[in-house]
N, C-alpha and C positions, 0 to 999 in steps of 0.2 A: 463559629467557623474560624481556626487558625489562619493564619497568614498565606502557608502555602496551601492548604486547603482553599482557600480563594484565590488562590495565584493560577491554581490547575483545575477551576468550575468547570463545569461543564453543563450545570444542572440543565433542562428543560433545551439544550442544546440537539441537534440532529445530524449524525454524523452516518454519510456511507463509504461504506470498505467492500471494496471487490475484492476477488479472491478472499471472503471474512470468515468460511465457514470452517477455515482451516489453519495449521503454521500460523504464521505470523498474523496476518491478518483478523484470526479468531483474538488472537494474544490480543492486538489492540481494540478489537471491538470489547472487548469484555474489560478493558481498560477504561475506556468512553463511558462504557455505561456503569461501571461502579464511582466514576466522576459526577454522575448526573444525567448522561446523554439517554436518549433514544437513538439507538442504531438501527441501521439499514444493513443487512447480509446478502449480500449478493455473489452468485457464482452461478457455474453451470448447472452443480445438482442441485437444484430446488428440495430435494428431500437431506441432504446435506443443512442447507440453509438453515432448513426448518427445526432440523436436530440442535443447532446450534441455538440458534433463536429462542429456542423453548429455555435453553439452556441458562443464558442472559435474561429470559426473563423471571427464572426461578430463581437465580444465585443475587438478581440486583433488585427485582422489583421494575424496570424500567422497561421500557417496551421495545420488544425488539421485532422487525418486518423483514420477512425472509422475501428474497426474489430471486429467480431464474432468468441468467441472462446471462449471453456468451461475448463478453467482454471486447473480445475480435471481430465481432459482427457488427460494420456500424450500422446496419439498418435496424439491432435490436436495442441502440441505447439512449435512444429517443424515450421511450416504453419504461426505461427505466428513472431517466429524468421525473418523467412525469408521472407516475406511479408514487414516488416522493412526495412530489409535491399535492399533489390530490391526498395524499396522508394525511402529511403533517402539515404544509401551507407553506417548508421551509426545509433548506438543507445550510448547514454551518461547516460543516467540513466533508474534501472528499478526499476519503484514500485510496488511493490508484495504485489497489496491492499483486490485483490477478497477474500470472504469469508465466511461462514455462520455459523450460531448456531442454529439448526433446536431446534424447543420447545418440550419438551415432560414430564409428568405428573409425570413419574416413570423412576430412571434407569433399570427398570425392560421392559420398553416399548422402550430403545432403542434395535435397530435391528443391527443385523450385518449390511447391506446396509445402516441403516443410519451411523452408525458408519465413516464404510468405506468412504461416502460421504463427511464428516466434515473433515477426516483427507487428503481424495485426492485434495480437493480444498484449505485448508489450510496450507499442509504442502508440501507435493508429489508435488504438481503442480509448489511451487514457488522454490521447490529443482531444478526439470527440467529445468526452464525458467532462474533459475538463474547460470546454466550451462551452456546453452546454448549460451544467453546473454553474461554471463558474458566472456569467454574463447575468444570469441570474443572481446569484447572490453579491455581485457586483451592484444591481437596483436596487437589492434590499439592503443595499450600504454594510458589506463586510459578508466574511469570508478565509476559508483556511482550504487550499489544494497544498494534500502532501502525497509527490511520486515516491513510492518506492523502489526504490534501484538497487543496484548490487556493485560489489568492489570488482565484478567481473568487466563493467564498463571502465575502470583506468588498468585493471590488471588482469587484461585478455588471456586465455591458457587455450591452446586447441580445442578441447574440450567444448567450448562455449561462444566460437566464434559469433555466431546469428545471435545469439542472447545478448553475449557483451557488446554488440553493435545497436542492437533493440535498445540494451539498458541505456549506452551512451547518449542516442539521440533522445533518450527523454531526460538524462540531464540537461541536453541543449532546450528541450522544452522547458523545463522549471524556468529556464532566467528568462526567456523570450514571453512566457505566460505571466510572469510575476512584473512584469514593466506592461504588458498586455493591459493587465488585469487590474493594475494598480492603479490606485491609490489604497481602495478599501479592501480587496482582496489580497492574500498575501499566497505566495506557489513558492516550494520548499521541496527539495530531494533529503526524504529519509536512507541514505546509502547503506545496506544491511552487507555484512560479512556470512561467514559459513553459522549457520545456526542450526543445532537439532531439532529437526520438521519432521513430517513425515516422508520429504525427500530422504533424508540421513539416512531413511534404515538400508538404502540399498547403497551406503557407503562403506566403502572397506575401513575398516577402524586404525586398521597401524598406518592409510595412506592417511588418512585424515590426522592422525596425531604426527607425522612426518611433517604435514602441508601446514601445521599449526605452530610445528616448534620454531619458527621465525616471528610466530606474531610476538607482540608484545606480553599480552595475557598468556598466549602457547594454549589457549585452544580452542573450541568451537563454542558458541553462545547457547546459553540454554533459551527459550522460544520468552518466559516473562521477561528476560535482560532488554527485550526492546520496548516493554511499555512507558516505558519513564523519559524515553527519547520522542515517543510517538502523542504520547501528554503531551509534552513542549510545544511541538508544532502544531499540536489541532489546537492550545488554550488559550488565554491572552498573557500566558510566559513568554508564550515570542513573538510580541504584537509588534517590535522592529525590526522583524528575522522576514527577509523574504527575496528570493531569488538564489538559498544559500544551500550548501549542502553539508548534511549532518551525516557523518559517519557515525556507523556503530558497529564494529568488525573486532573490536578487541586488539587492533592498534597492527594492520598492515603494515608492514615496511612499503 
């Protein structure tokens, strides 16, 4: 094994990603497990999961467990803590990817409910999980919690008001969790920019090549550009990185 080859193990490692079976989140499960890991797929559609799952464990060899769980619900993510651990006996990292930004014409046309909805799956959900998770792997002496946020939390646009206030407070969570949590556990914001998902396709291509001519790169991420950010924080490359926030947006002004 080379140097960085051991620098980004993962081997015999157990890593879960909500929101995994899709976008970004598939991007880094299938990252974890051609490092070594056994992943966890977690999201709403359980037949999602399972397509993926199967997928990881034909292309790595490594075992991948798909589950059904609605990330917003905190009365479902007990269910999933433990479903882990009766697995595998062990969870090493969690990524706190699931999320939404529902579209609406007016902040006048958001609703309490949908309100509530942006902020229980994007911030409520991965408070609880990362509790629960974390406290645990906390007794088993180490640990990697990485939130996934967005550049919408410092560079709000109408568009996104409830999300970028959702994404914000779970920055405020990574540093409160990561002093929490510390000494052996480490909690770290992955901050992702505009990436081609399967959100993109219902993006207009000249407003997105418009919105991107300011960046530094000047234009949106292809979905593998964030594996190599997402190694960092779950491996022991960044066994002194914790409480911090990693951008990867192709350089925001």
């Amino acid at each position: 094994m080379g140097y960085a080859d051991a620098l980004f193990d993962l081997t015999d490692k157990v890593v879960v990603v909500t929101g995994g079976s899709r976008g970004l989140g598939r991007q880094m499960a299938f990252g974890a497990a051609q490092c070594g890991a056994d992943v966890v797929i977690a999201s709403r559609d359980f037949e999602s999961c399972t397509t993926t799952a199967r997928e990881i464990e034909d292309a790595t060899g490594r075992t991948a467990m798909p589950f059904g769980v609605h990330v917003g619900r905190w009365d479902q993510l007990d269910k999933l803590s433990d479903a882990v651990y009766e697995r595998f006996g062990r969870a090493d990292v969690l990524i706190n990817n699931a999320g939404m930004s529902p579209a609406y014409d007016s902040v006048s046309d958001i609703s309490e409910k949908m309100f509530d909805s942006v902020v229980n799956l994007n911030l409520k959900g991965p408070f609880r999980l990362s509790v629960l998770f974390g406290q645990r792997m906390a007794k088993a002496g180490g640990g990697s919690i990485i939130n996934v946020s967005s550049t919408g939390s410092i560079r709000p646009v109408p568009q996104i008001i409830p999300y970028a206030a959702a994404k914000a407070g779970l920055n405020a969570l990574t540093e409160g969790l990561a002093l929490t949590l510390g000494p052996t556990v480490r909690v770290n914001t992955l901050m992702s920019g505009p990436f081609y998902t399967d959100v993109s396709k219902h993006w207009d291509p000249e407003v997105t090549k418009q919105a991107t001519e300011a960046h530094a790169l000047k234009r949106a991420g292809d979905p593998p550009e964030i594996i190599g950010a997402a190694l960092y924080l779950m491996s022991g490359a960044s066994s002194y990185t914790s409480g911090a926030t990693l951008r990867v947006d192709g350089g925001i002004p």
